[in-house]
N, C-alpha and C positions, 0 to 999 in steps of 0.2 A: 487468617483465622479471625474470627469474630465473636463474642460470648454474648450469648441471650440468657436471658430469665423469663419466666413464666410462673404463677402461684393460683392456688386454690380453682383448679381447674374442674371440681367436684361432679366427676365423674362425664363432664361434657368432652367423648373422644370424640366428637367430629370437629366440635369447635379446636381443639389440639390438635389434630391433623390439619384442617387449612390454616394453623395458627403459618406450624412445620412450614406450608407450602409460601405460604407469604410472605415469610422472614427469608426465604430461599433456603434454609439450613443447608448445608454443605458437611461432609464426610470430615474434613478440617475442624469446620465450627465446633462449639460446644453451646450445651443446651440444659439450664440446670431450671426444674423445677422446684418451686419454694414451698411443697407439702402439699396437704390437702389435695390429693391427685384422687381420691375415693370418696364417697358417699353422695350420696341425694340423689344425682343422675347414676344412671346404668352401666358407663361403663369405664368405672374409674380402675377395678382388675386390667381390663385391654390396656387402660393408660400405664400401669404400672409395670405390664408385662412389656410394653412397648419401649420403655423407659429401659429397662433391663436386659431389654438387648442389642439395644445400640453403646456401644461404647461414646458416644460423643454427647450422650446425655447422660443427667443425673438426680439423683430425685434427696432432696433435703429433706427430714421427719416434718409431720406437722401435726396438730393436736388430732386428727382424722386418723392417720396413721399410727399416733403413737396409740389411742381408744383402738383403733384393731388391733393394734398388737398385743394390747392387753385385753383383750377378749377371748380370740382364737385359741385353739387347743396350740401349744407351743412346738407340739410336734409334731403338727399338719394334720392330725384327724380331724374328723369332721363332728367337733364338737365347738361350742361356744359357751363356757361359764369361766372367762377369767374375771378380775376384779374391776372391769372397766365396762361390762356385759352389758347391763341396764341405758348403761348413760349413753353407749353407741349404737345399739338397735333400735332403743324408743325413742330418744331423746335428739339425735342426732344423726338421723336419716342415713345408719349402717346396715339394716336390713337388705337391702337391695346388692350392698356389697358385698356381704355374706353368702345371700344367694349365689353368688359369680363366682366367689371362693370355692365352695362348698362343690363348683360343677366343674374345677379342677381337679387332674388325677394326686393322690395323692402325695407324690414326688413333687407333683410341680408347687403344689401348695409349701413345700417341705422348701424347694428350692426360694421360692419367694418371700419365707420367713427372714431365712437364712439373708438372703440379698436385702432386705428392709432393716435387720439387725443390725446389717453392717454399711447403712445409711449415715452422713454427717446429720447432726443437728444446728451445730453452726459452723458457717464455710467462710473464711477469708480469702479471697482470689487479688493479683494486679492486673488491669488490663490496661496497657497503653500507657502504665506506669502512674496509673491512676488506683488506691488503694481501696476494695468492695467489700463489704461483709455482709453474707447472704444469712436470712435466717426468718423461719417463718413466721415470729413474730420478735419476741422480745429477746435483749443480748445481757449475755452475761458473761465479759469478761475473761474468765479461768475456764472458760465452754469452749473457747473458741477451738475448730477442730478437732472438735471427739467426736465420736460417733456417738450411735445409740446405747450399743452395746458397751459401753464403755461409763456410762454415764447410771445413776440411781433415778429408780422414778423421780422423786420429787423434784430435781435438776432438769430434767426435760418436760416435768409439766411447767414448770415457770417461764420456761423459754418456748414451749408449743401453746402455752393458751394465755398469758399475760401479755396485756398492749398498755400501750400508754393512750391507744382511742376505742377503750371497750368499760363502760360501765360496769362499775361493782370490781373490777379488776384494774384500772387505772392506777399508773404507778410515776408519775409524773412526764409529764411533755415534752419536756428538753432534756432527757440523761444523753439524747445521743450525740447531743452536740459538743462535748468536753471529746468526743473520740473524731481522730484523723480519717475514719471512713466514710463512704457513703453507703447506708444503708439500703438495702434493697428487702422489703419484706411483704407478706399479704395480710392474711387473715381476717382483717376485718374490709370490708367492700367500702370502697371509697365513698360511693353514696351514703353511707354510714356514719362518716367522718364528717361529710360536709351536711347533713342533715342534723346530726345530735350534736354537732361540736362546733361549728361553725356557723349553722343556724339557718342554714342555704335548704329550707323546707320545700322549694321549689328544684331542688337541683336535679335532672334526669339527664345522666352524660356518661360518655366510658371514657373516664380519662385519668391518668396516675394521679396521686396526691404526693407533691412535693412539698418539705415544709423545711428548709435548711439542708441538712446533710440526710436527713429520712425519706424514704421511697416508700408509699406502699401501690403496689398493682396488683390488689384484689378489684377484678372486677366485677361481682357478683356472681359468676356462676353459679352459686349455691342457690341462688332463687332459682334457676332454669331461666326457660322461655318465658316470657312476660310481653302481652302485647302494649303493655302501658308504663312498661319501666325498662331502662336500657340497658343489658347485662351480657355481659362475657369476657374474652378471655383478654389481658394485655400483656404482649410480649415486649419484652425492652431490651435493646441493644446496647450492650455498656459499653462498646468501643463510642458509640454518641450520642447516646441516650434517647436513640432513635423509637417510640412507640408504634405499635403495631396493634392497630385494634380488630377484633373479633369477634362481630355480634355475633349471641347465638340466634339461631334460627328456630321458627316454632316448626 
């Protein structure tokens, strides 16, 4: 058995499907996505439905997720005015996801909610006796292993949209280091890191940012296709920390 990770896949199902074939995933394996599996690309619903019916996968909230879930009607109709409405339709490239939502029946929307509800936000896993904590951006301690549903808004927004490499949200650099894990998270796109933070204004490459005991493997998907900047999906193997890269294709 072998555990992969995968984050902010924003809606690119084809690139997550040859991620699937590359890694060879296996019936055994397990396969946790680190959020952000919807908006901008088209078919992050397929991703998520796809996610939900494999037992050997599993999908961690991410600030993409938790903005739908606070937008949708809560009871699978086909309305959208919750209190998160404006900030994921205009602002944050939910429209297209909505659409896909909206063109499920309305059970399956009903069952969907329900399966995201009861999503972790942050996941401790051991692999090979080696200690991981998953989470798709920032940790917080007394989190560890709740769900969605278990947790207050303001708890899952700190931990779905606060980094320690995101401007105006920075919360300092090294808190993860006083912890025994190794962090596996995404949300902000590595070229991001190394362009505003590190100063590497030339950097065009799909490759994790390691900095200590922090992981992140966003690798841009949220941009799409770009014939002039290199972006997609990276899957990492924590039995050895083997990467798997995924350009998307225009």
């Amino acid at each position: 058995m072998s555990v992969y990770a995968v984050s902010d896949l924003h809606g690119q199902y084809d690139a997550f499907i040859e991620g699937i074939k590359r890694i060879g995933l296996k019936d055994t394996d397990m396969l946790y996505v680190l959020g952000d599996a919807v908006d901008r690309g088209e078919g992050g619903i397929e991703i998520l439905r796809y996610v939900m019916s494999h037992e050997n996968m599993d999908l961690l909230i991410g600030n993409h997720e938790f903005m739908m879930l606070n937008s949708v009607d809560p009871d699978g109709k086909n309305k959208c005015s919750g209190a998160d409405t404006d900030l994921w339709l205009y602002y944050n490239g939910g429209r297209i996801t909505f659409e896909k939502y909206t063109g499920l029946k309305e059970k399956d929307r009903i069952a969907l909610l329900e399966w995201l509800r009861d999503r972790y936000v942050i996941k401790t896993i051991n692999v090979g006796g080696k200690d991981f904590c998953l989470t798709h951006s920032y940790y917080v301690p007394k989190y560890e292993n709740k769900k969605y549903h278990e947790l207050e808004y303001a708890a899952v927004w700190n931990i779905v949209w606060t980094s320690v490499y995101r401007h105006g949200e920075t919360k300092g650099s090294d808190i993860y280091k006083k912890y025994d894990y190794t962090f596996i998270t995404g949300h902000v796109p590595v070229g991001y890191i190394m362009q505003n933070f590190l100063g590497d204004y030339e950097y065009n490459d799909l490759k994790i940012y390691k900095k200590g005991n922090f992981i992140d493997i966003d690798g841009g998907c949220a941009v799409g296709y770009s014939s002039t900047i290199k972006t997609g999906a990276l899957f990492i193997r924590l039995d050895d920390m083997k990467v798997f890269e995924v350009p998307l294709k225009g």
